[in-house]
C-alpha positions in Angstrom: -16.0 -8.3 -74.4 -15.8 -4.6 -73.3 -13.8 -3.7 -70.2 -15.2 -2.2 -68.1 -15.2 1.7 -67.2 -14.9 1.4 -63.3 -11.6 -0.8 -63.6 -9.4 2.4 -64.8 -11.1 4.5 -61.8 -10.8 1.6 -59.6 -6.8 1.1 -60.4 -6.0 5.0 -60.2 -7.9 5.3 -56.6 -5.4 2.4 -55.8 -2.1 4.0 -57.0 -3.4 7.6 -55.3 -4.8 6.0 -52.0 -0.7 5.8 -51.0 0.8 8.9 -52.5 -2.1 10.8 -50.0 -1.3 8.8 -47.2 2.5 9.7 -47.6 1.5 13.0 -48.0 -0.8 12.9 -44.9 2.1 10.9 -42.6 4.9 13.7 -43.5 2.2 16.7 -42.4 1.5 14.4 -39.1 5.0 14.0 -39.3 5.7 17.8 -38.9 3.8 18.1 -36.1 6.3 16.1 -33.8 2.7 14.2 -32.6 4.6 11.8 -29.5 5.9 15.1 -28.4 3.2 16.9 -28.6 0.9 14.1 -26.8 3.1 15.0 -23.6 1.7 18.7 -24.2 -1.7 18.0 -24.7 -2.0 16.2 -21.5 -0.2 18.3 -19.6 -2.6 20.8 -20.6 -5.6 18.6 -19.9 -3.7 18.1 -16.4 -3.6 21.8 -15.5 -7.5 22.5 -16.9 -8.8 19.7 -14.7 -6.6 20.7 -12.0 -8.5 24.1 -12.4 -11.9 23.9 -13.3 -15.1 24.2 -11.2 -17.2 22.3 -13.2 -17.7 20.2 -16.6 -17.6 22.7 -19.6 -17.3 20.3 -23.1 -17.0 23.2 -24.9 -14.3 24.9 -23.0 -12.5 21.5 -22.8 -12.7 21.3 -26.3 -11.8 24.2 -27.7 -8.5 24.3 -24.7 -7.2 20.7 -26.0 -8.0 21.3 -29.7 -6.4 25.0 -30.0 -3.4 23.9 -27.7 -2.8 20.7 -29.8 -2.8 22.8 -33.0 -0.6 25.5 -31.3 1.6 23.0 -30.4 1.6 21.2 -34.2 2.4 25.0 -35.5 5.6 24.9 -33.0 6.8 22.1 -34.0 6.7 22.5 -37.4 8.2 25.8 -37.2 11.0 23.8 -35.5 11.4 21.6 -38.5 11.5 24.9 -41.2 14.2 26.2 -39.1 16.4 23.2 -38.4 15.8 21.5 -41.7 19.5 21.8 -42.3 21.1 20.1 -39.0 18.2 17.9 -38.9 19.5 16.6 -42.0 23.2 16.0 -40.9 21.9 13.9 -37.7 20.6 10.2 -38.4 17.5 10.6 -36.3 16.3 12.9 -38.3 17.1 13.1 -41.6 14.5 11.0 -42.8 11.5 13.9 -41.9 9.9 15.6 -44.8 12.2 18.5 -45.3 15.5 17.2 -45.2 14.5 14.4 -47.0 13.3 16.2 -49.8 9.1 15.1 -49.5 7.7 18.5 -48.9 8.5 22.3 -50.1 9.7 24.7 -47.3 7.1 27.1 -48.7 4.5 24.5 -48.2 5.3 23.7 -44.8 5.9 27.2 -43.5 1.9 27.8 -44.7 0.8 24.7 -43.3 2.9 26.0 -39.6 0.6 29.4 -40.0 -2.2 27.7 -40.1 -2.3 25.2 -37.1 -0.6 28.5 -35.3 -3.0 30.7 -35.9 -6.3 28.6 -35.9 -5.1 27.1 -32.5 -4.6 30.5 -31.1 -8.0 31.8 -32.5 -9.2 28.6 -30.4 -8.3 29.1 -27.6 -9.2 32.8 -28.1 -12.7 32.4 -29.1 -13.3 29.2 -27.1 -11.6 29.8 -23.9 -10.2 33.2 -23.1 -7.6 35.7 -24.2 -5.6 34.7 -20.9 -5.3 30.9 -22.5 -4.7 32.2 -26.0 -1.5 34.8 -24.7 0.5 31.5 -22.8 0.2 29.5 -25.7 1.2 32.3 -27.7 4.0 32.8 -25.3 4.9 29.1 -25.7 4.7 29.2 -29.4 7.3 32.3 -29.9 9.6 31.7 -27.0 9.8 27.7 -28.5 10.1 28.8 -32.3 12.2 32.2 -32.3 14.1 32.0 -29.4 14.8 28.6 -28.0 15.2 26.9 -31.5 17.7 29.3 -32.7 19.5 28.8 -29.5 20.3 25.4 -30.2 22.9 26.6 -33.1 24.8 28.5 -30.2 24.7 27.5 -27.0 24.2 25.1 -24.2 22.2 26.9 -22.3 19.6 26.6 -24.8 18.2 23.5 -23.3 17.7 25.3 -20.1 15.9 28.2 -22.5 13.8 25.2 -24.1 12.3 24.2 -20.7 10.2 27.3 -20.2 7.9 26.9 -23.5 8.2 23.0 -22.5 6.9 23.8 -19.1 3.8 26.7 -20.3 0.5 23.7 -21.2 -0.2 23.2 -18.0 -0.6 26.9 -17.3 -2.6 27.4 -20.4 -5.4 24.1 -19.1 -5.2 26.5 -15.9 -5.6 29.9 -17.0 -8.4 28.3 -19.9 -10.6 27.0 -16.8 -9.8 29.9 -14.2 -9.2 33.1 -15.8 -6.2 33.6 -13.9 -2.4 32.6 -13.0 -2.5 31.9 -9.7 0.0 30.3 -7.4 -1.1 27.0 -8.4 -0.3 27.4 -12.2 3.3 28.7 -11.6 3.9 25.6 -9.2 2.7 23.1 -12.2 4.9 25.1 -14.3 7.6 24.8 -12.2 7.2 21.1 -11.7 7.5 20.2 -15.5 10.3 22.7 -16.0 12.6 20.9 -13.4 11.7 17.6 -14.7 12.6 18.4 -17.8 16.4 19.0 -16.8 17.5 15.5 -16.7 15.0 13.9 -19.1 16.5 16.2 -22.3 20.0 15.9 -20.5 19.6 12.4 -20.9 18.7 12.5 -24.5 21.6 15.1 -25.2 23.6 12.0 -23.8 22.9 9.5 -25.8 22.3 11.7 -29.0 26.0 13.5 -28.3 27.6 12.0 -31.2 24.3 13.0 -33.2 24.5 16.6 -32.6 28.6 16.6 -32.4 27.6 15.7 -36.2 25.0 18.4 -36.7 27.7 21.5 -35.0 25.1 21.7 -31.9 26.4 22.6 -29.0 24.4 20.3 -26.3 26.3 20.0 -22.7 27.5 16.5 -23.5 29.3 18.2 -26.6 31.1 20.5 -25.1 31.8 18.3 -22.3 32.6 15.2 -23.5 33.2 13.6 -20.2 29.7 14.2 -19.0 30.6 15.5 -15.0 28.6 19.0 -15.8 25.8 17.2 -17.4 26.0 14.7 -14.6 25.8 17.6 -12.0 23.1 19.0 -13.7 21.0 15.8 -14.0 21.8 16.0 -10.2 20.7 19.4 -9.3 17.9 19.4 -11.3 16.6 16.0 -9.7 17.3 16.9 -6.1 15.2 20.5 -6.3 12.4 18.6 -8.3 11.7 16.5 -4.8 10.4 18.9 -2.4 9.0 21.0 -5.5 6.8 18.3 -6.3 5.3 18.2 -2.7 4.0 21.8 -2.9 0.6 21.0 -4.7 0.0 19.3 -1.0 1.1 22.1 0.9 -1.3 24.8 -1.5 -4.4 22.8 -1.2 -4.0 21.3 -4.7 -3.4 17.5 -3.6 -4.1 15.8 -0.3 -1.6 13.6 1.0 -1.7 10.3 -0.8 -0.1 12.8 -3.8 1.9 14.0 -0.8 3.5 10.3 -0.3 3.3 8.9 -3.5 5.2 12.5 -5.0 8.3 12.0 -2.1 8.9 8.2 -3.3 8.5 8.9 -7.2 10.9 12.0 -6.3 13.2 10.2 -4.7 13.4 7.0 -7.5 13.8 9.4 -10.1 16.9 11.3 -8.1 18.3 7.6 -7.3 19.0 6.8 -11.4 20.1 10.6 -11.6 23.0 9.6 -8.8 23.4 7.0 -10.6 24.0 8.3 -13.7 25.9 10.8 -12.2 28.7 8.1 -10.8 28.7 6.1 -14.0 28.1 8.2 -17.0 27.2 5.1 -19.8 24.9 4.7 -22.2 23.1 2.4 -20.1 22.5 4.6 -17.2 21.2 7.1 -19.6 18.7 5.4 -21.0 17.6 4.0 -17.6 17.3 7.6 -16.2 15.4 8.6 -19.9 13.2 5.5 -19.2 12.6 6.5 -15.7 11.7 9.8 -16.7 9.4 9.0 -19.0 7.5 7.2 -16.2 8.0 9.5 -13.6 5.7 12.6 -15.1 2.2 11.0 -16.1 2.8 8.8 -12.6 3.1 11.9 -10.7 0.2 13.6 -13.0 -2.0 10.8 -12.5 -1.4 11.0 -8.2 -2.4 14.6 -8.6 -5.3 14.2 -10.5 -6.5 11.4 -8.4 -5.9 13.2 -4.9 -7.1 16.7 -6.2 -8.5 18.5 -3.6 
């Protein structure tokens, strides 16, 4: 009896299907997509924080371009640091340390979510949009990122492209930079602080391993990072009252923003008196609730 033609076809569609998926997963993979899920809705935050109206278009094109932006970042990030990333455990296994994908092929497929997202944003929002993410994508790829090699302070340098989607959702629906949008940037810049200082904690040995020169590195015993988790907290509370006192939150935010302030500093102190592993993760854990909880007060109290 004859076999039949489609068999073959049939069987090489099954031994492709999962060399494509791979291939698909490490591109998704370069695009650092939990990261960049926290910049997507923080720039969904600051355009519905901002706009007058519903505009699907606008909307679109603002969380489309920004996500791609952000992808292009990221995998930037990866090019750069393929080398430490592959001395550190967390991150050897991604696609160019671990040998799946070409530098030559990534650094095309990083000019291409770069520059599609910023024409975007351009074409579909405004130039205003398009120049912060732009801002975000070079101060996070050529300046912070190369940072990391040489200082500590480069996590403080890392909090400013970290902190720019929500000004880019503003300026995309209003045109403009007001008040408003610096006070949104300011907000996720501060909380940023003890979130990554927390992560630098318990990834010290990590990036000991790597030659990175985090805080907890240099300063194995933790009491700067601590003082800096700290600081960082404390000025956080009565900055994330302000959207209250400009007219952008009423004052269930107002309430809700003092008591999520205030927990957040508490596992900071605490941290701060018993540097372990375990207070670490509690204060990463808490800040990982604290921002979309105080997002979602905001947006449900906007004024």
């Amino acid at each position: 009896m004859p076999s039949s033609p489609v068999r073959p076809r049939a069987v090489a569609l099954a031994v492709r299907l999962p060399i494509v998926s791979a291939r698909a997963a490490d591109f998704l993979e370069l695009t650092k997509p939990r990261l960049n899920l926290l910049v997507v809705a923080t720039t969904l935050a600051g355009y519905y924080l901002g706009a007058d109206g519903f505009h699907p278009g606008v909307l679109a094109s603002t969380v489309v371009g920004t996500g791609l932006v952000a992808g292009g970042a990221a995998a930037f990030n990866e090019i750069l640091e393929r080398d430490t990333d592959g001395l550190m455990r967390r991150t050897r296994t991604r696609p160019l340390p671990g040998g799946r994908m070409r530098v030559s092929t990534a650094v095309w497929f990083a000019f291409a979510l770069s520059i599609g997202g910023l024409g975007l944003l351009a074409a579909g929002a405004n130039g205003l949009a398009a120049g912060v993410a732009a801002a975000t994508l070079l101060s996070y790829a050529l300046i912070y990122t190369p940072l990391k090699a040489k200082t500590s302070l480069s996590t403080l340098v890392g909090g400013v492209p970290g902190a720019l989607p929500p000004m880019i959702g503003w300026a995309a629906a209003t045109h403009t930079l007001s008040i408003h949008a610096w006070v949104l940037f300011t907000i996720v810049f501060l909380w940023q602080m003890p979130h990554f200082l927390a992560i630098a904690w318990l990834c010290r040995e990590d990036y000991a391993r790597a030659g990175l020169p985090m805080l907890p590195v240099v300063e194995p015993d933790g009491r700067s990072t601590a003082q800096q988790v700290v600081l960082y907290a404390s000025v956080l509370v009565p900055v994330s009252l302000a959207p209250t006192l400009i007219g952008l939150a009423g004052r269930i935010y107002f309430g809700g923003a003092l008591a999520l302030g205030l927990a957040f500093l508490a596992f900071g102190i605490r941290f701060a008196r018993q540097r372990t592993n375990d207070n670490a993760r509690r204060l990463f854990l808490a800040s990982i609730a604290y921002l979309p909880l105080l997002w979602g007060l905001m947006l449900g109290n906007h004024l």
